[in-house]
N, C-alpha and C positions, 0 to 999 in steps of 0.2 A: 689699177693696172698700168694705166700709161705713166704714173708719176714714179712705178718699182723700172720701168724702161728705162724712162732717164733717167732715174737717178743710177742707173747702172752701166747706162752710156757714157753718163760723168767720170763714173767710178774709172773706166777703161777709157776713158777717152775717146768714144766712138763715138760716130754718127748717130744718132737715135733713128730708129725706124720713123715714118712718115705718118704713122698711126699716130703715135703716141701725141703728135701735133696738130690736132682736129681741130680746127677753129668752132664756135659755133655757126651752124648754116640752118635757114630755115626758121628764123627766129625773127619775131616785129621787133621795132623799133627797140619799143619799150623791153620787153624781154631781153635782148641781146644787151641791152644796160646794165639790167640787174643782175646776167647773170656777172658782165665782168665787173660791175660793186663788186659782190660777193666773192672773187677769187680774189681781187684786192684789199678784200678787208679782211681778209682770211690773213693774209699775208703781214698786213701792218699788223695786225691782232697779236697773232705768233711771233712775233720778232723786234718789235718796237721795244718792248722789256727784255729783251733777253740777249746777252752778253758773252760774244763768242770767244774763242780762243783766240784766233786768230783772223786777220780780215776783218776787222773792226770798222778802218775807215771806209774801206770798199763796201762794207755788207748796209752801213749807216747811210752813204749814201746813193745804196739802191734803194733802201728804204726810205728816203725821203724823194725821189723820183717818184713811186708808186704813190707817194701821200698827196703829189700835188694831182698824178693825173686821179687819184679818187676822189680830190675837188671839184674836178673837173665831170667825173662820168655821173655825181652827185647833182653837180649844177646842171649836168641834160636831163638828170631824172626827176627833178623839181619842175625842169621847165614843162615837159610836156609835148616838146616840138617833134618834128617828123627831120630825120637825119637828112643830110644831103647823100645821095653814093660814095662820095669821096670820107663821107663822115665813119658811116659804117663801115667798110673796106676798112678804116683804121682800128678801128672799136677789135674789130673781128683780129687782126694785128696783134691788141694791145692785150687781149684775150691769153694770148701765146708767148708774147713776152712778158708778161705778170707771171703768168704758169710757169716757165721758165725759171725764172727767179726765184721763182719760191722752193723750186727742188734744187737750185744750188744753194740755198740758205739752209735747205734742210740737211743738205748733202756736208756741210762748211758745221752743221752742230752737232751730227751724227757720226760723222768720222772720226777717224784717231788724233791725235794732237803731232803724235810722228807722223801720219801718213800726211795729215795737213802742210806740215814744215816741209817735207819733200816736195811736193806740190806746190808752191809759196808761187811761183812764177804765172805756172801754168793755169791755179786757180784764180790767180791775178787777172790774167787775159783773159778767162769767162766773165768776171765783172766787169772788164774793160768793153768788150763785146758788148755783153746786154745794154752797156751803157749808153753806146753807139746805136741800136736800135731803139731806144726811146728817145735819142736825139733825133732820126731819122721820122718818126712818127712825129712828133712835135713840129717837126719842117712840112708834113705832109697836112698836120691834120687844120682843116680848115677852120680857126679860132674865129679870124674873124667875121664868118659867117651863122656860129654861133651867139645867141644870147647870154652871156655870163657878165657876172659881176665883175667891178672893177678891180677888185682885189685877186680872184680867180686869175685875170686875165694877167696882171701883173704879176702874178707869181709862175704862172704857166711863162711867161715872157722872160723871165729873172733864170725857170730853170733853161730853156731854152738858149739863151745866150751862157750860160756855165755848163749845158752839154757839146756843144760846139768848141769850147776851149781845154776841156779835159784831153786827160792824158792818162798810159796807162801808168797805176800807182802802185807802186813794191814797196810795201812796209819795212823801211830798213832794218827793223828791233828783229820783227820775224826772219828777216833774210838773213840776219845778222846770227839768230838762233841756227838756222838754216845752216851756217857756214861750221859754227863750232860744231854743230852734231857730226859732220862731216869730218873735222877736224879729231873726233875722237876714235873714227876709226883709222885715221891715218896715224895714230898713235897704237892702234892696236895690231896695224902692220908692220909697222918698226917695233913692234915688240914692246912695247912700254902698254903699260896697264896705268889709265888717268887715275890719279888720286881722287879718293872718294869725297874730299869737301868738292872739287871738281864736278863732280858727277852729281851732286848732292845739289848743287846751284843750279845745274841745268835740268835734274828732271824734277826735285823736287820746288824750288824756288820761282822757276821762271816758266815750266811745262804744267805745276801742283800735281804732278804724278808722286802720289805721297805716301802710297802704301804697295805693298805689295799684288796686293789683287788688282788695282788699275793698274801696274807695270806690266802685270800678265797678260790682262786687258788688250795693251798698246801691241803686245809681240802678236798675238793672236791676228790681230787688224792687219799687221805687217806680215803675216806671214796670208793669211786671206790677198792679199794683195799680191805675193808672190803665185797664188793660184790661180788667180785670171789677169795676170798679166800678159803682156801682149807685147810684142815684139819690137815695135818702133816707137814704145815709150820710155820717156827716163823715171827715175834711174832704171839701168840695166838688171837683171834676176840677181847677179853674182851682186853689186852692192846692197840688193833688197836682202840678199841673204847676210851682208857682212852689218846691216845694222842690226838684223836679228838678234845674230849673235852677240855684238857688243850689249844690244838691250837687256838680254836673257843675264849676261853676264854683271852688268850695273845692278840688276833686279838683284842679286845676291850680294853682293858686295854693300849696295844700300840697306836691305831690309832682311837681309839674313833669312830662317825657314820658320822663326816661329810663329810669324804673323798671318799664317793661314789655318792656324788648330783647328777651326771650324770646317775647313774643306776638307779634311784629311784625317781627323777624330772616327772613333765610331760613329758620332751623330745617330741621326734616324734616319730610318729607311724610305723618309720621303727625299733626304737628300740626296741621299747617294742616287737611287733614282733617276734624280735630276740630272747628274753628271753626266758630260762627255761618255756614253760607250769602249772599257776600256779594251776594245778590240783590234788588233789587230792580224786581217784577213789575206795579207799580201803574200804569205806561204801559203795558208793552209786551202787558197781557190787556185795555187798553181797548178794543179795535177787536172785538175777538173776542166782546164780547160787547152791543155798540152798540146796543142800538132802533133802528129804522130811522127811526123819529118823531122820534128825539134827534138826529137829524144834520142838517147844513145840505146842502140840496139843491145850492146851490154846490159849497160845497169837500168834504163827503160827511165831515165830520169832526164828532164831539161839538162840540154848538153849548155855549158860553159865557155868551152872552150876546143869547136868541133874542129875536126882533119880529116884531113883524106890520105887514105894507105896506097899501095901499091895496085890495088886491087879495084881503087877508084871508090870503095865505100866511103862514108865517114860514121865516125864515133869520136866521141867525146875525149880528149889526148888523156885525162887521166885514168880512164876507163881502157884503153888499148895498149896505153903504157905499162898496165899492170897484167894485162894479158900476155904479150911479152915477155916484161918480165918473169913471166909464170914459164918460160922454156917453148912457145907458141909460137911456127912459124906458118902458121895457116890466118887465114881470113875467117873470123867466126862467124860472118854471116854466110861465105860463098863458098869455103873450105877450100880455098883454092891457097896454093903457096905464095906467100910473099916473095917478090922481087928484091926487094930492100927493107929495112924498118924503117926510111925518112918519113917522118910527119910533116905534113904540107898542111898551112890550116886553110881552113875552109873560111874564106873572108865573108865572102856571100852569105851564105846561111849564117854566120855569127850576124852580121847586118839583118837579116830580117828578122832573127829571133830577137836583138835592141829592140828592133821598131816595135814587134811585138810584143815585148813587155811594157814596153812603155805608153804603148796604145790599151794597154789590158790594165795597167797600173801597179805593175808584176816586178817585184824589185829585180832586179842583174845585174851581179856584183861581179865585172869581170875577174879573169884569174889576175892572180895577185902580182904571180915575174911575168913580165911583158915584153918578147922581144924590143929593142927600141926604135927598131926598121917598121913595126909590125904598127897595122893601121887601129888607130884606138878609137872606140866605141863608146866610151863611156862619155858622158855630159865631160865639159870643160871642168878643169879644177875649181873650189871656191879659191875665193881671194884668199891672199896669208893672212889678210885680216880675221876674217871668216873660223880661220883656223886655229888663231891664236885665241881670238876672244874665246871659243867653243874650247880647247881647252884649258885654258882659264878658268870655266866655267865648272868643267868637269873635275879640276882639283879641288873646289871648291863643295860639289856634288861628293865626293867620294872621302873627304875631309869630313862630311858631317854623316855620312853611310857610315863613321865608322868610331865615331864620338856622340854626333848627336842624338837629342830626343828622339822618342818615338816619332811622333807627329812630323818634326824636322827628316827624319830619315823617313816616310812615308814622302812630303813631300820631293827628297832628292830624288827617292827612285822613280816617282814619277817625269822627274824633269831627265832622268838618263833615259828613262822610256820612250817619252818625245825624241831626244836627241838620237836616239838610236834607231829613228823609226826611218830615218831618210841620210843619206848618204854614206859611202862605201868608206870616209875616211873620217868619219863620225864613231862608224864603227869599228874601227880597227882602234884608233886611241883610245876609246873608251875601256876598252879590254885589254889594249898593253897597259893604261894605269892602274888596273887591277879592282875594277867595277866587279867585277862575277863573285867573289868571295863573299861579299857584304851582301848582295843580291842574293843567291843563297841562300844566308842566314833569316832573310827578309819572305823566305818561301813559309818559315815556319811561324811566320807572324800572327797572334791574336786580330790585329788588326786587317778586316776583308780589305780593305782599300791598300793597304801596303803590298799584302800576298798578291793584289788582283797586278799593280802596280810591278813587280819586283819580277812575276812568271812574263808578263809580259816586256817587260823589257828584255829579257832572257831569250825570248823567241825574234823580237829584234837584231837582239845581237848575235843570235846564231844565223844569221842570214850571211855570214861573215864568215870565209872559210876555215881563217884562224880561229878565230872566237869555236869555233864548232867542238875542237878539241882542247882549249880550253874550256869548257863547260865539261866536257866530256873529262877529263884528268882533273877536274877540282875533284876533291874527296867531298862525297855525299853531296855530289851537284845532280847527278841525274838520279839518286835517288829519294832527293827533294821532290824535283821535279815528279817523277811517278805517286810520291805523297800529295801536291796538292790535283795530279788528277784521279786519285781514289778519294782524297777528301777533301778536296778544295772546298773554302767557306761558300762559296759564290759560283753560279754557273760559268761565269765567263774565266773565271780562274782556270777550272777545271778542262774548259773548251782552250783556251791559251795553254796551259799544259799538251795536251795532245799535240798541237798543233806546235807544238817545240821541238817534241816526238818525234815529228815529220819532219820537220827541216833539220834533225842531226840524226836522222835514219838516210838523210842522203849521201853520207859517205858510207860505202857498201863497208868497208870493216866495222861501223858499228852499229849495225842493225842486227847483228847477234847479240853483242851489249846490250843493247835496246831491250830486246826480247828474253833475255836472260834477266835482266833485274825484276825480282819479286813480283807479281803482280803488273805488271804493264799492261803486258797484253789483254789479259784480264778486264783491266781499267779500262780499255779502247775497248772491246768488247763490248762492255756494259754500257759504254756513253754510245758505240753503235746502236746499242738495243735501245737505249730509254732516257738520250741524249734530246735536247733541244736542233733544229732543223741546221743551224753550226756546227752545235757539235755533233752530229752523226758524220758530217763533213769532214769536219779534223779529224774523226776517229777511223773515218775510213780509206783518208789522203794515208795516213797513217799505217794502218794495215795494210795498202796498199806496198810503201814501200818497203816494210818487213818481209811482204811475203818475198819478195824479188830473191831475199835469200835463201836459199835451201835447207840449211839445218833449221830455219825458225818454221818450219813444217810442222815436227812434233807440236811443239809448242801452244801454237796458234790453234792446234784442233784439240789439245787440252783444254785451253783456255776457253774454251766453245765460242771463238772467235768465227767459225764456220756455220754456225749457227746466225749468229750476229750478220754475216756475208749475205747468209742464203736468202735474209730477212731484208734486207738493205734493195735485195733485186728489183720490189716490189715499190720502192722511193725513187721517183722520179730524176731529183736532185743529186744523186750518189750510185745508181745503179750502174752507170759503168765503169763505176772505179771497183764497186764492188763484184762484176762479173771479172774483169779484170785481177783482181787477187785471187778468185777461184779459178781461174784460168791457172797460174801457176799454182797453188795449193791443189791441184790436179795432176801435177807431172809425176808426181809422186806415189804409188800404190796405196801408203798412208792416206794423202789427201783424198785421193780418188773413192776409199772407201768409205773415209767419213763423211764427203759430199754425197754419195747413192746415199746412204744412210737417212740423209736428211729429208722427207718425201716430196718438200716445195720446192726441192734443189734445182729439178729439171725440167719443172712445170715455172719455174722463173727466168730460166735461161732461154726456153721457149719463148716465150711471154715476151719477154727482149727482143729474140729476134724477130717478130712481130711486130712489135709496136716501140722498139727503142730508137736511139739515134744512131747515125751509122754508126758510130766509134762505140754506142753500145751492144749493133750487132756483131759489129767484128769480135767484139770481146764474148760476146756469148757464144758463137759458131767456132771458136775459139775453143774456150773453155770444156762444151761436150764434145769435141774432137780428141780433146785430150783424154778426157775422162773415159771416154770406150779405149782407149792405147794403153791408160796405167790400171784401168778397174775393172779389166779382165771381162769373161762373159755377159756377170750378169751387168756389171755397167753398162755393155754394149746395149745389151737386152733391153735393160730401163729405159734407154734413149731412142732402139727403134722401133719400139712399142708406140712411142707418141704418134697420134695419124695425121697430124696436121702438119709433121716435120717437111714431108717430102716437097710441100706446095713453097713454103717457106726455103727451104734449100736450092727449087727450084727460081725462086724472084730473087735469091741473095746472087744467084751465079750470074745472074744480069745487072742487078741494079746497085751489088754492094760495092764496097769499097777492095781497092786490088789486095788486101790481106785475106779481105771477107770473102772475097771467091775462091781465093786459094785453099782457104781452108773448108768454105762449102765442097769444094770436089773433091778435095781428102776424104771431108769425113763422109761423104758419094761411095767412094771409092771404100772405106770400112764396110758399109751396109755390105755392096756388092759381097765382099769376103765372106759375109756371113751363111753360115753354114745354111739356117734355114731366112730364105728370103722373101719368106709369104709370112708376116707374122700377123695375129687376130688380138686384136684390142677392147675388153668391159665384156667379152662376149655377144657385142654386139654383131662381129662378121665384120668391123670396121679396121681394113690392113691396106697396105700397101706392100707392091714386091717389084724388090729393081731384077732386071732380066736382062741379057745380051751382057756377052763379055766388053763392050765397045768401049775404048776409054773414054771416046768424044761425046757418044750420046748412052742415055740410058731409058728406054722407055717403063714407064712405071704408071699400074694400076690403082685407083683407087674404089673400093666395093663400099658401096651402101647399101644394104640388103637387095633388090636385083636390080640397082640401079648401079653401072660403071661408068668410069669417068677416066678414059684414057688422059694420061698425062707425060709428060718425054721431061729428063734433066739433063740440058748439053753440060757438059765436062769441059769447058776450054782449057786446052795444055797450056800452064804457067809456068 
């Protein structure tokens, strides 16, 4: 445990906790000897053969510092003697700088050969350090009150007077490595791409980064290093991202795609297995976990680009834009008249919906025209380097997507997948160089690793609001796409399809499209019903945004996607997205009668409001409000038949959220209407009946055979 501390401490350059530096306490003489032999001899054991990358002369002589004091703690353990305090106090010391040293040797053979070179200085001055603390012991620790041999003593004496003269020492070769790797991205900023003998000397000759798999290896490490990176260390994020990409970029240019057939072949199913997860969850857990404040009261989607109207609402500018433009001069949420049509944006809520995604790990791809008065949100640009190498990289990717092998085109799509998984200007090139075509063609691949590879990058790049109608205007792109979520090889294909589904159902004109292509809805449907604990996710993110449409009504209760809903109530994970679509697949007489139909409909929306969370009561107090408005009598009937409603209506108008009390006294205010207000439930005599016309209070009975239980529902005017 304390050796995964530091060496993690190292990693980041942080302080290590205080734990992880235990001396031993509590130990005789003799013990506290043996045990620091043993972490010493652990240390020369491990490392005395073994030949680093870099840090050669530093690592060699920490390793003969540790050799002399294991003479040393060898000659107290032969002797026998009884320490002096000053003896042990070091011992206990030396304990912790042995320990030390061995997790930066382990740190110095286990890293990357690139992250080591960027570090050249830094890791310098850890050996420099440790170095200074066994000079420090060696000045402390009392020799000559020890019995040791003459050779012991002279060589303890020999290191002693060469730790007092040391200095710290930068390997020039390394530093020198150091300078040109730096040097090749300063060539990828001016635009020049280094010639591959160039590049071929430095990773392969001088790094022996000699294949492709270790170059993947290196980017990995560096790109791990851009994850827990830390603020006030060098290099800064933007140059960690511009060696990436030069890396990424040399790995192709040196070793071309066919030297990974093995990672990207059919292979067996222990391999693939093995593989990275080719999932990406950054759409498809948006919805699930939405602020209700972050949404446009329009289209009910994570707003982008929020404003405020005259009326002091906001909505989302392309969402009110097109209401407007629709002949609108009312506020659709207060129906009051607009003053002016100026859009003022809402800086504020754009700022905590950033922070929000980026605290959640929720991609947000600002809008694309930018006033250039207007305050920018997004992370700083990469460097031009960054940018050049990355597309360099991608002529290269889309160059073999569309010549090369199987195998080779298996691994390109994987690397525009990657590419496409992180930054907003990753994805926009990628797509103006005309990636989607070939992606596409790679949906209908024999190969699972390609199709798994090729849908997901697709759902990457739809994250991109261009790219959204580019996929959507390629011929037979989205009706691939509904191909491999009906037949995808592989579950997480099939789960990556949905979940594409859902991030190009967010522009409200084409979730008709959506819904219209053969089998979609269907498809989500069916992974709703008998999906893996993801894909019921994506299939119901999914549905979700469909239903916001209107016409996809028919549809979706064709497709016995309402079935699928009503089933979903009862899944922890997904029940209020799915009360939520039945909430609008209710406004409609259609929807309203195929939900009564269903008999778990209303004993799950119950159920919800019961024991869901608030965003799932809302949505289910919600949804049977609706449902007695479009499903006529007997809908009312089926809803106020339930006996437990009134108790439940009565805790939501106190404790729910300000939608969820609104709509509890609405749907208060339906019972009241109803004609008979005493209704009896199983035959058991088990009813309740709202009485007094009061808007504010309603007192209500509930009968258990001769037992009553007066109950009161306050109505607060909203």
């Amino acid at each position: 445990m304390a050796s995964g501390v530091i060496f993690s401490s190292l990693r980041r350059r942080r302080s290590p906790s205080l734990e992880a530096f235990l001396a031993p306490v509590d130990l005789s003489d003799e013990a506290l000897i043996r045990t620091v032999v043993a972490v010493a001899g652990d240390l020369v054991t491990g490392f005395s053969d073994h030949r680093l990358s870099f840090q050669r002369k530093n690592s060699r002589s920490l390793i003969r510092k540790v050799e002399v004091f294991q003479l040393l703690l060898e000659s107290l353990r032969d002797s026998s003697v009884s320490l002096l305090p000053t003896a042990a106090l070091c011992l206990r010391e030396l304990f912790l700088v042995v320990y030390r040293s061995k997790i930066l040797l382990d740190y110095c053979a286990q890293s990357s050969k690139l992250w080591l070179l960027l570090q050249n200085h830094s890791i310098s001055g850890h050996f420099h350090d440790l170095g200074q603390e066994f000079s420090t012991l060696l000045d402390v620790f009392p020799v000559r009150a020890v019995d040791l041999s003459d050779d012991v003593r002279e060589q303890i004496e020999l290191l002693r007077r060469q730790s007092r003269r040391a200095k710290l020492f930068v390997d020039k070769k390394d530093d020198g490595l150091r300078i040109k790797f730096f040097s090749f991205l300063e060539a990828f900023e001016n635009g020049r791409i280094p010639c591959s003998d160039e590049l071929r000397r430095f990773y392969v000759d001088e790094l022996k980064i000699s294949d492709a798999r270790s170059c993947r290896a290196e980017i990995e490490a560096l790109e791990e290093q851009i994850v827990n990176h830390e603020g006030d260390i060098e290099p800064t994020v933007s140059v960690l991202n511009g060696l990436v990409a030069m890396t990424r970029c040399s790995r192709f240019l040196l070793f071309r795609f066919e030297e990974e057939d093995d990672d990207f072949g059919l292979g067996n199913e222990n391999q693939k297995k093995a593989k990275v997860r080719l999932v990406n969850q950054d759409v498809a857990d948006k919805i699930l976990t939405i602020p209700k404040d972050f949404c446009c009261p329009i289209s009910l989607d994570l707003m982008r680009d929020p404003v405020i109207i005259s009326t002091g609402q906001t909505y989302d500018r392309s969402s009110i834009s097109r209401w407007m433009d629709e002949g609108h001069s009312n506020c659709p949420k207060t129906g009051q008249t607009l003053a002016h049509n100026r859009l003022v944006p809402n800086r504020t809520l754009r700022n905590l919906i950033v922070q929000w995604c980026s605290a959640h790990g929720i991609p947000y791809d600002p809008p694309e025209v930018i006033d250039p008065s207007a305050e920018t949100f997004a992370s700083a640009c990469p460097a031009k380097a960054t940018m050049e190498a990355n597309k360099a990289t991608v002529a290269l990717l889309i160059q073999q997507l569309a010549n090369g092998s199987q195998s080779g085109r298996t691994v390109a799509a994987r690397e525009i997948r990657l590419l496409a998984k992180t930054g907003k200007e990753n994805r926009a090139f990628i797509g103006e160089a005309g990636a989607i075509p070939y992606l596409r063609d790679l949906l209908s691949s024999p190969n699972t690793v390609a199709q798994e590879n090729s849908v997901t990058a697709l759902l990457n790049l739809s994250i991109f609001e261009r790219n959204k109608s580019r996929i959507m205007d390629e011929a037979g792109c989205l009706g691939s796409i509904v191909d491999v979520l009906k037949f995808g090889q592989t579950t997480e294909a099939r789960e990556n399809a949905a979940a594409t589904l859902f991030s190009l159902s967010a522009v409200h004109d084409y979730k008709k499209r959506i819904a219209d292509n053969v089998g979609a809805v269907e498809a989500l449907a069916s992974l709703l019903q008998e999906g893996t604990r993801r894909g019921k996710k994506d299939a119901v993110t999914a549905l979700f945004n469909l239903s916001t449409h209107t016409e996809n009504c028919a549809r979706m209760i064709a497709a016995g996607a309402v079935m699928g809903l009503v089933e979903a109530l009862g899944n922890e994970g997904i029940a209020e997205e799915a009360a939520g679509a039945l909430a609008l697949i209710v406004r409609q007489p259609l929807g309203a009668k195929a939900v009564v139909s269903e008999q778990a409909a209303v004993a799950g929306l119950i159920g919800m409001m019961r024991c869901g969370t608030p965003r799932g009561k809302e949505n289910a107090v919600a949804a049977l409000l609706e449902l007695c408005r479009s499903g006529g009598t007997a809908a009312t009937e089926r809803v106020v038949r339930v006996p437990a409603l009134a108790g439940l209506l009565q805790t939501l108008l106190f404790t729910g959220t300000k939608r969820a009390r609104r709509k509890a006294a609405s749907l208060a205010r339906v019972f009241q209407r109803c004609e008979n207000a005493s209704l009896h439930y199983g035959g058991l005599g088990l009813g309740y009946a709202l009485a007094s016309n009061s808007a504010s209070t309603r007192d209500t009975t509930i009968f258990a055979g001769d037992v009553s239980v007066p109950m009161s529902i306050s109505l607060p005017v909203l």
